[in-house]
C-alpha positions as CSV (number, residue, x, y, z in Angstrom):
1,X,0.0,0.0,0.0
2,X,1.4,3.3,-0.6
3,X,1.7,5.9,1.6
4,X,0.7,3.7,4.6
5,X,2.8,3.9,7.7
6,X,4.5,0.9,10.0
7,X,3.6,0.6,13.2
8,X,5.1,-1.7,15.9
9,X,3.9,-2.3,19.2
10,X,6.2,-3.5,21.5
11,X,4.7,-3.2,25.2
12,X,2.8,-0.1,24.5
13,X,5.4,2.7,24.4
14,X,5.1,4.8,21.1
15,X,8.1,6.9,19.5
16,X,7.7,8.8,15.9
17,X,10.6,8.7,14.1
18,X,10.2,10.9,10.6
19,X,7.0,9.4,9.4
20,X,6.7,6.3,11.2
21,X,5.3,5.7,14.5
22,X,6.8,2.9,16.5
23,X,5.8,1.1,20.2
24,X,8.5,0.2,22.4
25,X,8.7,-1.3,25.9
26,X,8.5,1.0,28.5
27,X,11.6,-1.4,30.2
28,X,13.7,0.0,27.2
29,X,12.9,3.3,27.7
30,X,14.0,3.2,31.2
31,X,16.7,1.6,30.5
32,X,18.4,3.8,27.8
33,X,17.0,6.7,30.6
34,X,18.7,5.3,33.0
35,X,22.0,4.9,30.8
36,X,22.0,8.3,29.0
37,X,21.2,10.7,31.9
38,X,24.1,9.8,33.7
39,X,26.3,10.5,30.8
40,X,23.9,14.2,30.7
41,X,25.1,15.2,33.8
42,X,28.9,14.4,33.6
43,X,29.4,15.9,30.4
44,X,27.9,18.9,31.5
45,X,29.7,19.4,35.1
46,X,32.7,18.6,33.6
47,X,33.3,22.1,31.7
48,X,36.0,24.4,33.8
49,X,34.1,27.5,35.2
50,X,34.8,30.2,32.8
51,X,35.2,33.9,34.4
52,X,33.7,36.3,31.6
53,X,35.6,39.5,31.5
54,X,35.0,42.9,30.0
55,X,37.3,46.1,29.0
56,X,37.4,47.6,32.4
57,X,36.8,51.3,32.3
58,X,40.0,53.7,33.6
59,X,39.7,57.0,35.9
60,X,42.0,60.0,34.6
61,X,43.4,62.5,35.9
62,X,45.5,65.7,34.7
63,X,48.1,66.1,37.9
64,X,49.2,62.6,38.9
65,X,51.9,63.6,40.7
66,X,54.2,60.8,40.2
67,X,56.8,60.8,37.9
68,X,58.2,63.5,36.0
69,X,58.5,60.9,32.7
70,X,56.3,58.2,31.2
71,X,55.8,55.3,33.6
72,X,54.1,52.3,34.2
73,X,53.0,51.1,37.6
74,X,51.7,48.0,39.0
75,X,50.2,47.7,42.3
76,X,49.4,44.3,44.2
77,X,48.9,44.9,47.1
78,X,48.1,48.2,49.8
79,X,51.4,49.4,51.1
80,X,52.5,49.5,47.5
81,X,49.7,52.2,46.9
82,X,50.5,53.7,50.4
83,X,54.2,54.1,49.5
84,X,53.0,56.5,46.1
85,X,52.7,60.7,46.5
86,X,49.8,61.7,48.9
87,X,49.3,64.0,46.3
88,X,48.8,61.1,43.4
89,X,46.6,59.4,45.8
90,X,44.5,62.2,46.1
91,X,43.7,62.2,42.8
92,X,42.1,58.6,42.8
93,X,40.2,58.9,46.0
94,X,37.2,58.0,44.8
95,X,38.4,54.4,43.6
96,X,37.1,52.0,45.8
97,X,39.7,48.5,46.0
98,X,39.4,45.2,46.7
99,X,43.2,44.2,47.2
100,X,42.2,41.1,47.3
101,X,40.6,40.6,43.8
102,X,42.0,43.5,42.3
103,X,45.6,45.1,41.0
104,X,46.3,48.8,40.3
105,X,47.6,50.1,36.8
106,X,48.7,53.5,36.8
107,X,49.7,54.8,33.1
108,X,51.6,58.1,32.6
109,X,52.5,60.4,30.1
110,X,55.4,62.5,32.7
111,X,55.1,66.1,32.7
112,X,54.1,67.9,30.1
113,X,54.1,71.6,29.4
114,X,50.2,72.7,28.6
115,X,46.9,71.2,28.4
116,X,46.1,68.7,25.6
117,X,47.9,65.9,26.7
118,X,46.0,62.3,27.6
119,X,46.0,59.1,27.6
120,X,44.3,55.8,26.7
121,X,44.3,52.2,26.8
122,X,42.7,51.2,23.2
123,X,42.8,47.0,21.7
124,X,42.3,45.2,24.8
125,X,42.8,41.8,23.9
126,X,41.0,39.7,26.8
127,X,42.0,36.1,27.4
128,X,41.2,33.7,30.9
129,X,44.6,34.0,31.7
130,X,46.9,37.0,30.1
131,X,45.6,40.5,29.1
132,X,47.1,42.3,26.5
133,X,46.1,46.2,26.0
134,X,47.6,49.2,23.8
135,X,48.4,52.5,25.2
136,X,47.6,55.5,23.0
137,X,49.1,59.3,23.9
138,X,47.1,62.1,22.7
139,X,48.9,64.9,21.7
140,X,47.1,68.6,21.1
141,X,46.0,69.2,17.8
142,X,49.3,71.1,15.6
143,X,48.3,74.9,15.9
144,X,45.7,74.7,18.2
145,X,45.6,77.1,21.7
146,X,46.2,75.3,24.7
147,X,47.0,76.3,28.6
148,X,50.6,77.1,29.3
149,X,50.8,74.7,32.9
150,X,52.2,71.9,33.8
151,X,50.1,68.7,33.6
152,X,51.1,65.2,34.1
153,X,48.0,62.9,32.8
154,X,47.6,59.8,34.0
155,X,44.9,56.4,34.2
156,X,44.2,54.2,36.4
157,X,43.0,50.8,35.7
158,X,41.5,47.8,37.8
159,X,42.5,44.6,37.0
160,X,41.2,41.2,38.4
161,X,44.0,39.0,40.6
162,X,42.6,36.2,38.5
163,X,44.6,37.5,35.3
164,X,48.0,35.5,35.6
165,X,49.9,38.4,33.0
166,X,49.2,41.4,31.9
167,X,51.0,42.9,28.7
168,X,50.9,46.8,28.2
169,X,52.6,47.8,24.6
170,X,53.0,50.8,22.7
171,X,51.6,52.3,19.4
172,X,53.6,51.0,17.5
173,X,53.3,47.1,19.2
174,X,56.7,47.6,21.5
175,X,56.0,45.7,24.6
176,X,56.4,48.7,27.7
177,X,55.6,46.4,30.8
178,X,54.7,43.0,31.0
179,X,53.3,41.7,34.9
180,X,53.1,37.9,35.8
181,X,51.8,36.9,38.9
């Protein structure tokens, strides 16, 4: 007969497969339950926690106070940040830390005659273990007007303890600081 459908019936347990229906025992079906879920459970516990991480945002400032040329400074633990300037402390007051889960990065540009100058951190490259981030000066614009003072810009940056190295390069992909821990 065409277009006529098999059926089986095996204890009275139905499953459709495509365009055929067939019964089954309801002993198989706990058994392959009872052998597949099992399996289900391992394979899904058995993935490594996975921290998901994104580009962590920086707090400037225009008078760090800490060097008089371009430096990069990592901070692990308190006294490290107690030992810097009051005065560059100052400026980051408002941080809140956890130096327990957290690091300090502190980017600098060094003193600079007028306003105009910053700093970013552009191209963050975020893997589990190692971070790997670009660090852009800004210059002011050729001709423009700017204040004659002295600034020294600077950024901070949190980063998590769980980040086993931490790469900071240059425009131009020179490698200024790398910090494993």
């Amino acid at each position: 007969m065409k277009g006529a459908k098999k059926v089986m019936n095996i204890g009275g347990s139905m499953i459709v497969a495509g365009s055929q229906v067939i019964n089954i025992g309801k002993g198989v079906v706990k058994v392959v339950l009872v052998l597949v879920t099992p399996m289900l459970v391992i394979a899904c516990g058995s993935q490594p926690a996975q921290n998901v991480y994104s580009v962590p945002k920086g707090v400037h400032s225009q008078q760090c106070y800490i060097t008089q040329s371009q430096s990069q400074i990592w901070l692990e633990q308190e006294d490290e940040w107690l030992a810097l300037p009051q005065k560059a402390r100052q400026q980051f007051e408002q941080v809140e830390v956890n130096w327990l889960e957290e690091n300090f990065l502190i980017v600098s540009t060094g003193q600079k005659s007028s306003a105009g100058y910053g700093i970013e951190l552009s191209n963050w490259l975020l893997e589990q273990d190692h971070w790997q981030v670009t660090r852009i000066a800004h210059l002011p614009s050729a001709g423009s007007m700017q204040a004659q003072m002295i600034t020294s810009p600077c950024l901070l940056v949190k980063i998590p303890k769980s980040i086993k190295s931490f790469t900071l390069k240059n425009e131009q992909g020179q490698t200024l600081g790398r910090w494993p821990y």
